[in-house]
VMD Tcl script that draws the C-alpha trace (Angstrom):
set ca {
  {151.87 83.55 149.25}
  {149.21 85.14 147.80}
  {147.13 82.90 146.58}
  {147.37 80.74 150.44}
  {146.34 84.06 151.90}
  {143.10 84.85 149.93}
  {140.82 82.16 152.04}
  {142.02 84.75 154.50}
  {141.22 87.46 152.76}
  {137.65 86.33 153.10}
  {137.50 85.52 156.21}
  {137.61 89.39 157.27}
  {134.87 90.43 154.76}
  {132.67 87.93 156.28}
  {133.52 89.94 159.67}
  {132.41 92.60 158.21}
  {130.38 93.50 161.40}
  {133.19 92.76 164.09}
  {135.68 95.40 162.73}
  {138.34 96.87 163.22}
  {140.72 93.87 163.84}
  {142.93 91.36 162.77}
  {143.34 88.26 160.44}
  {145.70 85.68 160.96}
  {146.53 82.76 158.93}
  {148.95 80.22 157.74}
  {150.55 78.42 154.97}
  {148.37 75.45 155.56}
  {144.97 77.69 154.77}
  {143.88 77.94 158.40}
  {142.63 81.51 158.85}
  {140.61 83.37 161.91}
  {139.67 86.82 162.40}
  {140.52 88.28 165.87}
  {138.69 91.34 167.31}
  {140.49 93.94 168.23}
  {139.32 93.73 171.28}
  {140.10 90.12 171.38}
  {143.98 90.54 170.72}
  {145.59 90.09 173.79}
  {143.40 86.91 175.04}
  {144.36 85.47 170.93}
  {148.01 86.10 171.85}
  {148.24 84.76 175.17}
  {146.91 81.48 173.44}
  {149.63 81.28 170.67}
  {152.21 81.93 173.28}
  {150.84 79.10 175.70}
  {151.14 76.46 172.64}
  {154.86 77.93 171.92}
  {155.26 76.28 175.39}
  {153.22 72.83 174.74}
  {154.81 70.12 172.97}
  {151.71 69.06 171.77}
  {151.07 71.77 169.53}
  {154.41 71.20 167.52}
  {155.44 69.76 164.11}
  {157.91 67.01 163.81}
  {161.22 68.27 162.84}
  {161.56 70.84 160.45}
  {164.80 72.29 158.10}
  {165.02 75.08 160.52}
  {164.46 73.32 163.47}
  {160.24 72.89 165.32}
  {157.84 75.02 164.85}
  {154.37 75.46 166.64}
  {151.61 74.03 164.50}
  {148.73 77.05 165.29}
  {146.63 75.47 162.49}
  {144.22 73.60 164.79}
  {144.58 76.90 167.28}
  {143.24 79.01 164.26}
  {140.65 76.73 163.47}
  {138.88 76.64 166.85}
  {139.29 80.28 167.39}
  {137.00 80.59 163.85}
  {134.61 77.95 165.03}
  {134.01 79.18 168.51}
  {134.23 83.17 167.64}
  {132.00 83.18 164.36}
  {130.97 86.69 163.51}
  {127.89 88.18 163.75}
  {127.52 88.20 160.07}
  {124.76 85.78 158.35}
  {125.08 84.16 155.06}
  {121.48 83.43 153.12}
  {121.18 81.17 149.64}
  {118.52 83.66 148.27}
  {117.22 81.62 144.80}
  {114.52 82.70 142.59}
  {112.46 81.72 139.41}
  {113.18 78.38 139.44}
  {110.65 77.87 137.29}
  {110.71 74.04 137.68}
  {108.58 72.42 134.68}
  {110.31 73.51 132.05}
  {112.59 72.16 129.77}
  {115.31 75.09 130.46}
  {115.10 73.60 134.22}
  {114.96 69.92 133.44}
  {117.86 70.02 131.42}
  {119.71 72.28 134.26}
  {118.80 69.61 137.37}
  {121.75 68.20 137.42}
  {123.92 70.94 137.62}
  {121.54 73.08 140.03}
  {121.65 70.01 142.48}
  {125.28 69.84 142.62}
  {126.02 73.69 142.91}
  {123.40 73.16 146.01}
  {125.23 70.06 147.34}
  {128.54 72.55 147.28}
  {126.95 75.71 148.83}
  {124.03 75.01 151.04}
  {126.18 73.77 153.72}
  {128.36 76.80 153.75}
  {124.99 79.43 154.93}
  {122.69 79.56 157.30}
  {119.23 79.71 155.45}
  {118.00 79.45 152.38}
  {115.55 81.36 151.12}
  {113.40 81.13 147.48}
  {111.31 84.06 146.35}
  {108.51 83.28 144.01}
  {108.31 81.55 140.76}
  {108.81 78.34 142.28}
  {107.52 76.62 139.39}
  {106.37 77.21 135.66}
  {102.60 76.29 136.25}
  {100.17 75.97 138.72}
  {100.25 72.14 138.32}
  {100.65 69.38 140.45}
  {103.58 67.77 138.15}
  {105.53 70.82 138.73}
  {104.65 71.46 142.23}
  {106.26 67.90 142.49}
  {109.65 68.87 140.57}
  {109.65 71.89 143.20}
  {108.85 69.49 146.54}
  {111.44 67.17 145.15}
  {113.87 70.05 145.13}
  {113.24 71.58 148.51}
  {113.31 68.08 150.34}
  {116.91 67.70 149.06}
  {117.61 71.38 150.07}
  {116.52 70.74 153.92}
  {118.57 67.42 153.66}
  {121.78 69.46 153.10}
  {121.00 71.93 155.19}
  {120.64 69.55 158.13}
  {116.90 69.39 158.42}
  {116.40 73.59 157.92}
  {113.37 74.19 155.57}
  {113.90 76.31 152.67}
  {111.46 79.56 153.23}
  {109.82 79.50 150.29}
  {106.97 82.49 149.23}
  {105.04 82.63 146.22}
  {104.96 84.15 142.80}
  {103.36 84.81 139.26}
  {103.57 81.80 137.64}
  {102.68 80.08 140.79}
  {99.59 81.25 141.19}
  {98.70 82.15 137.34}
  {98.86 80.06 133.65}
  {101.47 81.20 131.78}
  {102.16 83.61 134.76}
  {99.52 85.40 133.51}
  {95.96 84.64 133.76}
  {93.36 83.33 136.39}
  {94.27 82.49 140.16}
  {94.85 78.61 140.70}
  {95.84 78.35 144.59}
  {95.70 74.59 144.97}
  {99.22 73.97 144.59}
  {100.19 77.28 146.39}
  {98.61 76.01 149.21}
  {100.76 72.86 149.09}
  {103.65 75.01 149.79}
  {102.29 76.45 152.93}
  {101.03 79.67 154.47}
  {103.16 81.44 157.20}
  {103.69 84.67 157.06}
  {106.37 85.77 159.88}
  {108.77 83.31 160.56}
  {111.30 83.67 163.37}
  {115.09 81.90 162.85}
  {116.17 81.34 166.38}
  {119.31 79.65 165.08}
  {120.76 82.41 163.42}
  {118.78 84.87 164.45}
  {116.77 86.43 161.59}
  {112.94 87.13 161.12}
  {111.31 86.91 157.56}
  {108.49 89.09 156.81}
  {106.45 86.89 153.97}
  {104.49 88.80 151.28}
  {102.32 87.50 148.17}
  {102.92 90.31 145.99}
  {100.60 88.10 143.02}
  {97.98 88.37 145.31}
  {96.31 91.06 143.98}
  {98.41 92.14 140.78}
  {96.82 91.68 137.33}
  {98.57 89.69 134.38}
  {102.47 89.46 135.80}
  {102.24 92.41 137.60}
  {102.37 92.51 141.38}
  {100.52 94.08 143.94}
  {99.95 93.65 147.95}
  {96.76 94.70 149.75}
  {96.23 96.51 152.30}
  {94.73 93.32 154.26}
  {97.70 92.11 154.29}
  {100.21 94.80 155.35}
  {98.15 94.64 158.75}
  {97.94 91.38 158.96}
  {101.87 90.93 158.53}
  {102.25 94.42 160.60}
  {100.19 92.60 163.18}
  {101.84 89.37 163.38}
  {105.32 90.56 163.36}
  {104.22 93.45 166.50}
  {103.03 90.54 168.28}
  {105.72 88.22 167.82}
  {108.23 91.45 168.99}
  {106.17 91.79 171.62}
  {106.16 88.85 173.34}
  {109.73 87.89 172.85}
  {112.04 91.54 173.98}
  {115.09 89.38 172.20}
  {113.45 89.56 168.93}
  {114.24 93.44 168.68}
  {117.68 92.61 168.10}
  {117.51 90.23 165.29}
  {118.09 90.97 161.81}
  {114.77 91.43 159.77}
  {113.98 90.97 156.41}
  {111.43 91.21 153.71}
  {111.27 88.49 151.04}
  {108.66 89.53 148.01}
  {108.04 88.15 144.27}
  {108.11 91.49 142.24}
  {110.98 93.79 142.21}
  {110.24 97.19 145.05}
  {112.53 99.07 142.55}
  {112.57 99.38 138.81}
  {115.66 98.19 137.07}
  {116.19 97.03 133.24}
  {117.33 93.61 132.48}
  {118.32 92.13 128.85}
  {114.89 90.69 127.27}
  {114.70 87.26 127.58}
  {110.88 85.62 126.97}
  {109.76 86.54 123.35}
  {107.45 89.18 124.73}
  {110.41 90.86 126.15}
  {111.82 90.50 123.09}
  {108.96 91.51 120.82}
  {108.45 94.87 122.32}
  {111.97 95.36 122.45}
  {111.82 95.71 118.87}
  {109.01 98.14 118.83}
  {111.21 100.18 121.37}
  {108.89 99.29 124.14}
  {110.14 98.36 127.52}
  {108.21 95.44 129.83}
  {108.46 97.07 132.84}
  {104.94 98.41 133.03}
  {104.07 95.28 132.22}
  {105.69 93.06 135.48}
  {105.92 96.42 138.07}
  {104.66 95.95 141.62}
  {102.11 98.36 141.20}
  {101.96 99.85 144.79}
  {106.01 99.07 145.47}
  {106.15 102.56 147.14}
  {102.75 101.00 150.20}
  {106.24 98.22 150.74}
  {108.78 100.90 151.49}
  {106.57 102.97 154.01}
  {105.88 99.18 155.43}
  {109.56 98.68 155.62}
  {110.24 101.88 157.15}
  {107.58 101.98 160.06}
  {108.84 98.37 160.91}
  {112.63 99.86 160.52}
  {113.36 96.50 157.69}
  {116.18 97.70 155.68}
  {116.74 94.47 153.44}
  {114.17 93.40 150.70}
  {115.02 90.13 148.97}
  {113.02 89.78 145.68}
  {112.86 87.80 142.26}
  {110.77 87.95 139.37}
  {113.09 89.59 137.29}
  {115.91 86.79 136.07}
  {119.19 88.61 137.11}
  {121.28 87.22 139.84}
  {123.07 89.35 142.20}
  {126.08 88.42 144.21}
  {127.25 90.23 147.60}
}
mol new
graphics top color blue
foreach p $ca { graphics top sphere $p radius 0.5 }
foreach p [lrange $ca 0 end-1] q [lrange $ca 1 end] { graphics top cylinder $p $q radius 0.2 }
display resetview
């Protein structure tokens, strides 16, 4: 019983936002959360298909029963909660031989998930190398990701290795500017608005940094897109950045990581968003609560 329940089980942390309430489900693994404000209009329906034969099983041990699978079902589909689910990849680093070797399972974990959110979303490090052969890898990969996702774009921002050889040196933007330039981008659909920063626009080596050019230019576009549309106020806004806003330690991985590990020194003066603290006054005057970032290679799960 436990184990038919649990699809359930997730069903109410996904309506997170439309608590308190109730979930029902049944042996078959249909499942719906009901408002509790919602109750009596979800019971009246069950006891209307108690009363049509349609909505019955053939025979059972114990006599009919009401099928309320299908009722379930449409009750999920037509009542979706408020709650959004994003994809939110990073440091793909397409062109290498750590990501040709992983294509073919990346590809099918996409072809399982992507249908199941409502954006996707890809924060820097698209590729190894500023060079056409990997841009391609990476344009390969996001046409298949807008396939699955019915025709829905991937948002995709820059990052270090994007812009920079080895992630480190000079500032190549020919391929970056194959990826595209927009800054604020509004998601009628599900109702979300992405703030886009190049936080390796300005940062030396692999560190990151954002001018102050463009704070006002992204603090301009996003008051004038508020501006002009009142219903914009009320969707969910987010910031999607390269470099990590907040230090955090992660297990070396490159063999520079690893080298100064040895020595006892740590990397993160070495990839830091230099001015990370200009991005959380930003945040705060434009009341943006959620930063989605990459850089450093350690997945997060909510």
């Amino acid at each position: 019983v436990l184990f038919r329940s649990v699809p359930a089980f997730s069903a109410a942390l996904h309506a997170a936002p439309d608590w308190p309430g109730f979930v029902f489900w049944t042996p078959a693994g249909a499942n719906a959360f009901v408002r509790i404000g919602d109750v009596d209009e979800f019971f009246r329906i069950l006891q209307e298909a108690t009363h049509d034969r349609r909505h019955f099983r053939r025979p059972h041990f114990f006599g009919e029963i009401a099928n309320f699978d299908p009722i379930l079902r449409k009750w999920a589909k037509t009542r979706q909660s408020r709650y959004r689910r994003i994809l939110h990849l990073s440091d793909l680093h397409f062109g290498t031989t750590y990501s040709i070797e992983n294509q073919a399972l990346l590809g099918a974990e996409m072809r399982d998930v992507v249908k199941q959110v409502n954006r996707v979303v890809i924060t820097g490090d698209l590729f190894d190398a500023p060079k056409a052969e990997h841009l391609a890898l990476f344009t390969n990969f996001k046409g298949s990701i807008t396939h699955l996702a019915g025709g829905r774009e991937p948002i995709s921002i820059t990052g270090n290795h994007d812009q920079r050889k080895k992630g480190l040196f000079g500032d190549d933007y020919k391929q970056v500017a194959a990826i595209g330039d927009r800054k604020i981008i509004v998601d009628d659909e599900c109702e979300m608005i992405f703030a886009c920063f190049n936080s390796s626009e300005s940062g030396k080596f692999a560190r990151g940094e954002i001018s102050s050019s463009q704070f006002r230019q992204l603090g301009g576009e996003y008051r004038t897109q508020t501006a002009a549309r009142a219903e914009l106020k009320n969707y969910l806004p987010l910031v999607l950045v390269h470099h990590h806003p907040f230090s955090f330690d992660v297990p070396p991985e490159t063999w520079v990581q690893r080298a100064l590990a040895k020595i006892g020194i740590g990397d993160e003066s070495l990839l830091k968003m230099v001015n990370a603290e200009d991005l959380h006054l930003w945040c705060l005057d434009w009341k943006i609560r959620t930063i989605l970032h990459g850089h450093k290679h350690k997945a997060c799960y909510f």
